[in-house]
C-alpha positions as CSV (number, residue, x, y, z in Angstrom):
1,X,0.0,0.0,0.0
2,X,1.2,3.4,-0.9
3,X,2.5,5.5,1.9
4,X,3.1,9.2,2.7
5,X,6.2,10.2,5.2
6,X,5.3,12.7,7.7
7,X,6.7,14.3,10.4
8,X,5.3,15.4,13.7
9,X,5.3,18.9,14.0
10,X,3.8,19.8,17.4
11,X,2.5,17.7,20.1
12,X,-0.3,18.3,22.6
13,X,-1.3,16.7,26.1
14,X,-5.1,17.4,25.6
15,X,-5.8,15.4,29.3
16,X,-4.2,12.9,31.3
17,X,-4.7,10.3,28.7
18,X,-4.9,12.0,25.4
19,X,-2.3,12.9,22.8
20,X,-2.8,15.4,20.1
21,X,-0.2,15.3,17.3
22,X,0.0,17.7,14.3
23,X,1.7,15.9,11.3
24,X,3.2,17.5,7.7
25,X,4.7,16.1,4.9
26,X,8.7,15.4,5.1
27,X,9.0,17.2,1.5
28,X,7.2,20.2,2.7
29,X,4.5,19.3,-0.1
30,X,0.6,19.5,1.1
31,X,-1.0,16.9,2.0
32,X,-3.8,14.7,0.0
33,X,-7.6,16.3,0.5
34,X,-10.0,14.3,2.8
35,X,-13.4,14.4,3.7
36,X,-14.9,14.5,7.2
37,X,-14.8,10.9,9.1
38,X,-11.4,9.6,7.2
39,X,-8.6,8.0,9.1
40,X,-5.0,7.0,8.7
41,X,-3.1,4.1,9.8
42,X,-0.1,5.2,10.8
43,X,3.2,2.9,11.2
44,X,5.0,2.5,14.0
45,X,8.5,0.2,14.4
46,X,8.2,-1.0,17.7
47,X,11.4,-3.5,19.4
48,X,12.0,-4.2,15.4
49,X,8.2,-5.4,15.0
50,X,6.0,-2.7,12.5
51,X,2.9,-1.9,14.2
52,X,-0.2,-0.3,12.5
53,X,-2.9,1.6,14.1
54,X,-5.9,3.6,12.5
55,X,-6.5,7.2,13.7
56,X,-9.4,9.3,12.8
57,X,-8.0,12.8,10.7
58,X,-9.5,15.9,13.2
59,X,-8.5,18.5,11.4
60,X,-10.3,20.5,8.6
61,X,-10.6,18.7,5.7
62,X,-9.6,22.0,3.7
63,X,-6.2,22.7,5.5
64,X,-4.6,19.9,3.3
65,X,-0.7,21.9,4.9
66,X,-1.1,19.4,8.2
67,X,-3.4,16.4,9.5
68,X,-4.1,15.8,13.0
69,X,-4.8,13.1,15.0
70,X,-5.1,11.9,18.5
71,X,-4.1,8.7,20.6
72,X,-5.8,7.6,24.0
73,X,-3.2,5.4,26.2
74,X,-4.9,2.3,26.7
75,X,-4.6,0.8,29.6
76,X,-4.0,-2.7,27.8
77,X,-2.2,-1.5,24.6
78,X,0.2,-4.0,22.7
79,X,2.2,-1.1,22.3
80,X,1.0,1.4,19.8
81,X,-0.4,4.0,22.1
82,X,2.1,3.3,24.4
83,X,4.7,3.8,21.8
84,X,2.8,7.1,20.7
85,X,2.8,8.5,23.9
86,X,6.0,7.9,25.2
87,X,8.3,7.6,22.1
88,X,6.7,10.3,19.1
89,X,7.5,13.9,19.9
90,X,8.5,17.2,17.7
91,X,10.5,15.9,14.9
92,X,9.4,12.5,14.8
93,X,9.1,10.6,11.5
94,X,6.4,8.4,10.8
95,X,4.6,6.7,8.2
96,X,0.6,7.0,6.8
97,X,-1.7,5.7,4.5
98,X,-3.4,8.2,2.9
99,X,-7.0,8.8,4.2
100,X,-9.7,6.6,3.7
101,X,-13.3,7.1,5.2
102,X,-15.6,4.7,6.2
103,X,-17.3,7.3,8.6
104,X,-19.0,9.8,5.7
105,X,-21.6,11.9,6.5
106,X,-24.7,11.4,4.0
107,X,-25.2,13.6,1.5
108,X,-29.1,12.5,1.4
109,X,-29.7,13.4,5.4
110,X,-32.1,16.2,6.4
111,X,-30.2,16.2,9.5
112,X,-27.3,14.6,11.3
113,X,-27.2,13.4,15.2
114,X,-23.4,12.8,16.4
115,X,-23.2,10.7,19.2
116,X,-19.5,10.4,21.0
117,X,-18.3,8.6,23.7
118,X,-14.9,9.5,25.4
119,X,-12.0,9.1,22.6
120,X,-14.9,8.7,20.1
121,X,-15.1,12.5,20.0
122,X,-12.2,12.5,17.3
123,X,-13.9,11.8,13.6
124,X,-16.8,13.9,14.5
125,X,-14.2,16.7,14.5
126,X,-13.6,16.7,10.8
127,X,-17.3,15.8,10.2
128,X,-18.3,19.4,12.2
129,X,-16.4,20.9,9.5
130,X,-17.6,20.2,6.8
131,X,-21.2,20.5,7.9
132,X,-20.2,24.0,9.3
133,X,-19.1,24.7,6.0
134,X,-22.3,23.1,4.5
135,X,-24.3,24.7,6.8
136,X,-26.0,21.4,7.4
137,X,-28.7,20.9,10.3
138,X,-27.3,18.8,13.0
139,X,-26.2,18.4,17.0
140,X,-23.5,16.7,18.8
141,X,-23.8,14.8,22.1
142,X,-21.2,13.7,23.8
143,X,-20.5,12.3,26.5
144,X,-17.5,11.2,29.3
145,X,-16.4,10.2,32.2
146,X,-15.6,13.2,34.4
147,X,-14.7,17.1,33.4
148,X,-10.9,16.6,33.1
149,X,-11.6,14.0,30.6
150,X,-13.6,16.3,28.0
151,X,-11.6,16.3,25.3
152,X,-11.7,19.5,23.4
153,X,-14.8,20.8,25.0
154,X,-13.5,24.0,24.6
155,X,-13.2,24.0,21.0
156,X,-16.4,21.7,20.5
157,X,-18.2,24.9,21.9
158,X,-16.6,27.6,19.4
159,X,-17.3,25.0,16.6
160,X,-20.6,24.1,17.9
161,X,-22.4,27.0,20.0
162,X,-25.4,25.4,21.6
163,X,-25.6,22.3,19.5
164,X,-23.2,20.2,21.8
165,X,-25.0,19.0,24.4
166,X,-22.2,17.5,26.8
167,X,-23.0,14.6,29.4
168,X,-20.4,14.1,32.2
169,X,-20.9,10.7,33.9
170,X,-19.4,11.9,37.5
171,X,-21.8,14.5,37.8
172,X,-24.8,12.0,37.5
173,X,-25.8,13.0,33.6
174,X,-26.5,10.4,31.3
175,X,-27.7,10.4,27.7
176,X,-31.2,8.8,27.1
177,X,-31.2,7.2,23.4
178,X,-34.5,6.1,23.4
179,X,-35.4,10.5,24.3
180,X,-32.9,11.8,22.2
181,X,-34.1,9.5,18.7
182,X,-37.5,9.8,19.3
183,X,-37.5,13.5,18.7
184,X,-36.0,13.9,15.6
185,X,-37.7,14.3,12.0
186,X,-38.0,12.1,9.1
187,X,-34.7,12.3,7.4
188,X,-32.5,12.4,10.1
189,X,-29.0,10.3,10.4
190,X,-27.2,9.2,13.0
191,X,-23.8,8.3,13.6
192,X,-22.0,7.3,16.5
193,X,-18.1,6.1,17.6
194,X,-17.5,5.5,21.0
195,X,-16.8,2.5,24.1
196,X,-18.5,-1.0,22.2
197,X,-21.1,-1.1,24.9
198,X,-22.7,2.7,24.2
199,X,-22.6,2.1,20.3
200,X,-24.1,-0.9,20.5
201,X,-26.8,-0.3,22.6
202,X,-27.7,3.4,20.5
203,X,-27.8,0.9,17.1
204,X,-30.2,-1.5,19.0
205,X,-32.4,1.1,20.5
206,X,-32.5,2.7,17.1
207,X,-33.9,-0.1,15.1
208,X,-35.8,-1.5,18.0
209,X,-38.0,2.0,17.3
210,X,-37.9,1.2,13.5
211,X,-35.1,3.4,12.0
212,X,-34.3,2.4,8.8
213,X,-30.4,1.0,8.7
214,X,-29.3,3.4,5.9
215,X,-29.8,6.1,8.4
216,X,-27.5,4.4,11.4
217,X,-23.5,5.0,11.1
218,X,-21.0,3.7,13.4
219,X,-17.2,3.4,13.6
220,X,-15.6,1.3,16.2
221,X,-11.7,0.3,15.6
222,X,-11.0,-2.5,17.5
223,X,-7.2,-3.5,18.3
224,X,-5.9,-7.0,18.1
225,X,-6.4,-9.1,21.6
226,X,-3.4,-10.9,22.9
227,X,-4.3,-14.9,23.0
228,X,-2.6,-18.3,23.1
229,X,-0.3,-18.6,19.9
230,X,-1.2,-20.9,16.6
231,X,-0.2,-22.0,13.1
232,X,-2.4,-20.7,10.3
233,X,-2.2,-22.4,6.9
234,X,-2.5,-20.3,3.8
235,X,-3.9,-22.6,1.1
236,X,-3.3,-21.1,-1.9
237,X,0.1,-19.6,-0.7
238,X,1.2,-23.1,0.3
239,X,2.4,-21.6,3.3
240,X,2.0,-22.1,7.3
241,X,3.1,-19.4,9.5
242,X,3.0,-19.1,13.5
243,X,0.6,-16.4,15.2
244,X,2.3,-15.5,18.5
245,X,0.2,-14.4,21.0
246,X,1.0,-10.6,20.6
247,X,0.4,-10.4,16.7
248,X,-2.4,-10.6,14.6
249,X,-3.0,-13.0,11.4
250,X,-2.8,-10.1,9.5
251,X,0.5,-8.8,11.0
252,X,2.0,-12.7,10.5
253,X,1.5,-12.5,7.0
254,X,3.4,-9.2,6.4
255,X,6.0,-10.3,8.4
256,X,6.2,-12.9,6.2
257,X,6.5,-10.5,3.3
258,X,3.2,-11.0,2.3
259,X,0.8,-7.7,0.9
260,X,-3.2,-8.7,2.2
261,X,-5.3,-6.4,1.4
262,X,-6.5,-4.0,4.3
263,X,-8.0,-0.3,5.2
264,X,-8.8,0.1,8.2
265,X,-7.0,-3.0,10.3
266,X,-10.1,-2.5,13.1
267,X,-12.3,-5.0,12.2
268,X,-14.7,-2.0,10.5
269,X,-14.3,-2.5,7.2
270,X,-14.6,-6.0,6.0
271,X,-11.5,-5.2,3.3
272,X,-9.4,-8.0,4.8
273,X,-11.8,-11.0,4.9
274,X,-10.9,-14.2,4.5
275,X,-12.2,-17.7,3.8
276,X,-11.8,-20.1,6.6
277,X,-11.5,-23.9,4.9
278,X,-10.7,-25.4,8.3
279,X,-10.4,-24.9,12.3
280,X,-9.4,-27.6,14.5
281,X,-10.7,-25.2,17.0
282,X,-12.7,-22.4,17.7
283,X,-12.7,-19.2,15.8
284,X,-12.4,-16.1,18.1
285,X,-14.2,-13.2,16.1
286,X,-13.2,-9.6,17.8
287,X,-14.7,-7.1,14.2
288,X,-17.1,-4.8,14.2
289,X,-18.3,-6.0,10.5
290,X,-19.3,-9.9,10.2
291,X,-22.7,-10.3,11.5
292,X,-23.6,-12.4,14.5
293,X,-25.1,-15.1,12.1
294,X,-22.0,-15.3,9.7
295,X,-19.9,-15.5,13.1
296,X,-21.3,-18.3,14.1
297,X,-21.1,-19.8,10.7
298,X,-17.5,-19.9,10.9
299,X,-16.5,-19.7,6.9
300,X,-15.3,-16.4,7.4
301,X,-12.7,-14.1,9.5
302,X,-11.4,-10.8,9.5
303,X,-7.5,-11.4,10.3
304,X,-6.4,-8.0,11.3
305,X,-8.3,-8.3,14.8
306,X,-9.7,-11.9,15.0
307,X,-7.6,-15.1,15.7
308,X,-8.3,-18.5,17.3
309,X,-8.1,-20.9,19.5
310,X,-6.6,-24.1,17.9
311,X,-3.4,-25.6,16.6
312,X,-3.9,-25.3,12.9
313,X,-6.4,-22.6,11.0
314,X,-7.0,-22.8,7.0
315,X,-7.2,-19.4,5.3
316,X,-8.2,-19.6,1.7
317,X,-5.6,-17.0,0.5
């Protein structure tokens, strides 16, 4: 996959466990034009291991001169935000893929409900944008944990004015889905990225009240979980190649020189599916995109989060 090289040209402790980083273009050159909800995945060498990890683009989309993203430390990180946190500063060089979106705001909507959770705040950023600049009908709720955890409030309000409506969970305010989507006119979209619990249970109030599913949009990114090591055969390759526990299937084959196909390596996008042909196991499915019945089916994975618990898994690939 083509690549841009970047460097980091400011940093920015947002709150205790955010990151902002500004990034340009090594050759001083702008950078590609995006649209609001893209992301990146940016690369990261970590103890000699390349590690890739998508970030939502904040920034406007028409200042093409920097991009901006920003990393939570997870608590349980395999190293990326670790690695972002503690290694990246003013100067650094890194690698991206250029911007992709999965997240895009529909062109068709009458109006447009953002719903954010914590860290989930960051594509809605971009999205503000451009329907500031659209001068599109919408609101932004958003909620968090206490009021040193608001990320960007402050600038959420100058961009916003009184449609963000903020809900801080240690002062006892919670959002109700089922109030807030029952008020809304025909026409309305919503989207929503956040913890896995809060989207879920916004998509499943939504359509239990009968919202149509081309009007629900959600972007979760999960990262790879750590689990017991195992061989996966690639049939058409001819080739088997150990997992190890800290290293997704997807990660495997490129160490192994190998180019699968990928865009978003959270389990959002479905780009890196793969036939399964075989399991001596049980297939452990951690994406955002199979459905529950073709999970259960077990004849297909998504190999940049997913992995299993066996000896021997057959990829068709």
């Amino acid at each position: 996959m083509t690549t841009l090289n970047v460097r980091v040209a400011a940093v920015e402790q947002v709150t205790e466990l955010v990151k902002h980083f500004t990034l340009v273009q090594q050759n001083g050159q702008p950078l590609p034009r995006f649209s609001g909800g893209s992301h990146v995945v940016v690369s990261m060498n970590i103890n000699g291991r390349n590690h890739r990890n998508p970030y939502s683009l904040m920034g406007s989309p028409d200042n093409t001169e920097s991009y901006h993203i920003s990393v939570r430390r997870q608590e349980q990180s395999r190293g990326g935000s670790v690695y972002m946190h503690d290694q990246v500063t003013v100067g650094s060089e890194l690698q991206i893929t250029y911007p992709v979106n999965l997240f895009a705001i529909s062109k068709l909507a009458h109006k447009h409900i953002l719903v954010a959770g914590g860290i989930g705040i960051t594509p809605f950023m971009s999205q503000i944008a451009d329907l500031n600049r659209l001068g599109q009908h919408y609101e932004l709720h958003y909620a968090y944990r206490s009021p040193e955890h608001g990320a960007f409030v402050e600038q959420l309000r100058e961009m916003c004015g009184d449609r963000l409506h903020c809900y801080v969970e240690s002062e006892g305010q919670r959002m109700s889905f089922q109030q807030l989507l029952s008020q809304q006119p025909l026409g309305t979209h919503v989207y929503t990225c956040g913890p896995d619990a809060m989207v879920k249970t916004l998509l499943l109030t939504a359509r239990d009240m009968g919202w149509p599913e081309s009007h629900l949009h959600s972007e979760q990114f999960s990262a790879p979980p750590i689990g017991d090591a195992f061989v996966i055969s690639l049939a058409q390759s001819g080739i088997d190649l150990e997992v190890p526990g800290d290293m997704s299937m997807l990660e495997a084959m490129e160490e192994a020189g190998l180019e699968p196909p990928f865009l978003c390596r959270g389990g959002a996008c479905g780009r890196c599916e793969l036939e399964v042909l075989a399991c001596d196991g049980a297939l452990m499915h951690n994406d955002h995109y199979l459905s529950d019945a073709e999970k259960t089916a077990g004849n297909k994975i998504m190999p940049c989060v997913s992995r299993a618990s066996c000896q021997k898994l057959v990829l068709n690939i």
